[in-house]
FIBA-601429 format. One line per 5 residues: their letters; for each residue y, x, z of N, C-alpha, C. Coordinates in nm, 3 decimals. Each point is the difference from the previous one (the first is absolute). Layout:
N
a = Y:X:Z:Y:X:Z:Y:X:Z | ...
END
This chain:
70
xxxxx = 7.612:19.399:8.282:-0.132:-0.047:-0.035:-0.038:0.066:-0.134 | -0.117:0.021:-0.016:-0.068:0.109:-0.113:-0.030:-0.109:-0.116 | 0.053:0.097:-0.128:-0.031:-0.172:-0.116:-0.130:0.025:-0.018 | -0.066:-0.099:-0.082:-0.142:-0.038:0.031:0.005:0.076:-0.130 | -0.096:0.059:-0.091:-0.090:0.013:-0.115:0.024:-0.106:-0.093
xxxxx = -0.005:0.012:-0.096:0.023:-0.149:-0.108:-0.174:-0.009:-0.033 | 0.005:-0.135:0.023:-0.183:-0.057:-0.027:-0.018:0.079:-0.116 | -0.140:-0.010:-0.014:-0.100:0.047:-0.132:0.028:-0.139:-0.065 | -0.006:0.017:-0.117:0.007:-0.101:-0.111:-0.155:-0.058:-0.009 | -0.028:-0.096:-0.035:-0.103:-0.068:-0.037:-0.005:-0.097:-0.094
xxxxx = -0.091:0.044:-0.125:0.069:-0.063:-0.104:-0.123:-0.163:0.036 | 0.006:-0.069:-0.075:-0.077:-0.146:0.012:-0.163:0.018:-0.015 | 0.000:0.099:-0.097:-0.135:0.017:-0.030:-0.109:0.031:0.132 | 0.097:0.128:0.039:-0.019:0.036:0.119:-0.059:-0.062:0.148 | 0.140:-0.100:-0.011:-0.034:-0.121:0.137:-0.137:-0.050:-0.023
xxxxx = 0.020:-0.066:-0.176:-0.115:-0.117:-0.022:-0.137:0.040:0.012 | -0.034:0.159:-0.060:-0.095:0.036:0.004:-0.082:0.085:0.096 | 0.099:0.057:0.107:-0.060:0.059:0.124:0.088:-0.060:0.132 | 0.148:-0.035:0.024:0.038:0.007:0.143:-0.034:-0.157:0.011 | -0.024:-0.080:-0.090:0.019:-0.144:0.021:-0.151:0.003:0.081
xxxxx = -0.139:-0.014:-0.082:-0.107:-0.035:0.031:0.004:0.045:0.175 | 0.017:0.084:0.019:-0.003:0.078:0.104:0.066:-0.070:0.132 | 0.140:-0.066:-0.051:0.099:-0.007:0.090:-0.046:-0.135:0.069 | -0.054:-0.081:-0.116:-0.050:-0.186:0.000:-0.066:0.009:0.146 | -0.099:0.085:0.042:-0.110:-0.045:0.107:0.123:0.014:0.134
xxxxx = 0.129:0.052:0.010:0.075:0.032:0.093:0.076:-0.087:0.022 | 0.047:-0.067:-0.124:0.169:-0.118:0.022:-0.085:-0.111:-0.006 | 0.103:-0.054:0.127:-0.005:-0.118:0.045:0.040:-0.101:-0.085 | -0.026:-0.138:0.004:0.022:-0.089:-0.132:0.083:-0.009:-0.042 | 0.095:0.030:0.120:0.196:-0.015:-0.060:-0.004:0.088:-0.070
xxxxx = -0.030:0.126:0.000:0.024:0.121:-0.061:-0.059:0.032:-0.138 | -0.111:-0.072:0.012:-0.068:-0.037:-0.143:0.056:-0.042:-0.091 | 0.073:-0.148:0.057:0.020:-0.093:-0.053:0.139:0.052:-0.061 | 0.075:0.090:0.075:0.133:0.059:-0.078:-0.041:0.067:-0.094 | -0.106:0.103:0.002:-0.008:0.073:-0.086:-0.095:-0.051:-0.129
xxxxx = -0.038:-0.087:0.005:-0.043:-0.106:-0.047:0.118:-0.073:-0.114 | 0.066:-0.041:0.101:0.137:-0.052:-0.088:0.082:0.076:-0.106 | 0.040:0.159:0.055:0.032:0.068:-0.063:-0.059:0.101:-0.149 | -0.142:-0.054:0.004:-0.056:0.059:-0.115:0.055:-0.047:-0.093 | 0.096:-0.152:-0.018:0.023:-0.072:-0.120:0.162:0.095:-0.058
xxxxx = 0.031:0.043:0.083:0.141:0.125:-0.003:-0.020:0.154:-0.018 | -0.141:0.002:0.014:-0.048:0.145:-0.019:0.048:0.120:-0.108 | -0.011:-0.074:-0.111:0.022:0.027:-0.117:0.144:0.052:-0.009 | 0.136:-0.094:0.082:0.135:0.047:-0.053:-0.018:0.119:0.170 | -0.041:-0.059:0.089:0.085:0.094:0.138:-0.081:0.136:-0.042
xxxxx = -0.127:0.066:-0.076:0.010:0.124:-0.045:0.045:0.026:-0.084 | 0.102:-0.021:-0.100:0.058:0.070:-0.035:0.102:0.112:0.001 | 0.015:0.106:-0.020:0.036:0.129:0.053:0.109:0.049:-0.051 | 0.069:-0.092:-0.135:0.107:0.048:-0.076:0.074:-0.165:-0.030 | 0.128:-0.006:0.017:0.075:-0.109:0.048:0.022:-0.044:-0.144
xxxxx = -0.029:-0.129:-0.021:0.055:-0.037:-0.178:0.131:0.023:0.002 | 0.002:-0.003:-0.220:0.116:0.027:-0.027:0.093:-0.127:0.080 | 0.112:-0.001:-0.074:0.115:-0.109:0.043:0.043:-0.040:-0.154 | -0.073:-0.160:-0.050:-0.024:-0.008:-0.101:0.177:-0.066:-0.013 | 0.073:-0.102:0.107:0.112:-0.053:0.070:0.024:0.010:0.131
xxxxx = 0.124:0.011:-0.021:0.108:0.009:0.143:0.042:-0.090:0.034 | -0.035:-0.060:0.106:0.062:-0.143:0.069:0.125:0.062:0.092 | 0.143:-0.120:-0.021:0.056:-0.012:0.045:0.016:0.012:0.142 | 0.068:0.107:0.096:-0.006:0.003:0.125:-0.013:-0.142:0.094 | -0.055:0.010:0.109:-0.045:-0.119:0.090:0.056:0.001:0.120
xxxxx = 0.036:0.100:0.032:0.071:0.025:0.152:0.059:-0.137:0.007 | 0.069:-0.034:-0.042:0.142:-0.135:0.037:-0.159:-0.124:0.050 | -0.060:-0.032:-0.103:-0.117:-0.073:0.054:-0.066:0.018:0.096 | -0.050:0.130:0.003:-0.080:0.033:0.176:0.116:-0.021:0.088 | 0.098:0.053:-0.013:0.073:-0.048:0.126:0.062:-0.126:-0.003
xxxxx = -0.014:-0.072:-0.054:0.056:-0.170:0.015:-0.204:-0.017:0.048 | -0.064:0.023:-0.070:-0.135:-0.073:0.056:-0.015:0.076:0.156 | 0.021:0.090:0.011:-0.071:0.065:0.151:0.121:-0.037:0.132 | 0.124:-0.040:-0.025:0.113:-0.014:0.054:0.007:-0.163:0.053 | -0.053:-0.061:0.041:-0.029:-0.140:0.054:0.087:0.007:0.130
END
């Protein structure tokens, strides 16, 4: 199978100021209503460069697997 292209980036400004208006008359309420929801996250999910690592938390493995292991 052929790998796909990596998407075009779209920064927020972008969405807010041309793909959004546009997209509204098409999505259905659910679809609104997600993207709707997600404007309040907008701000961290574009970001394009991963913060520093101000602390290092102690590994968790032993916890995920006592929590996921029922």
């Amino acid at each position: 199978m052929p790998r796909l292209d990596q998407l075009r980036y779209v920064s927020a400004d972008q969405w807010n100021r041309f793909y959004l208006p546009f997209a509204r008359e098409y999505l259905d309420r659910a679809q609104l209503m997600r993207v709707t929801a997600f404007q309040a996250y907008q701000s961290y999910l574009s970001i394009t460069e991963p913060f520093e690592v101000t602390h290092r938390a102690e590994p968790i493995t032993s916890t995920l697997y006592r929590s996921m292991r029922r």
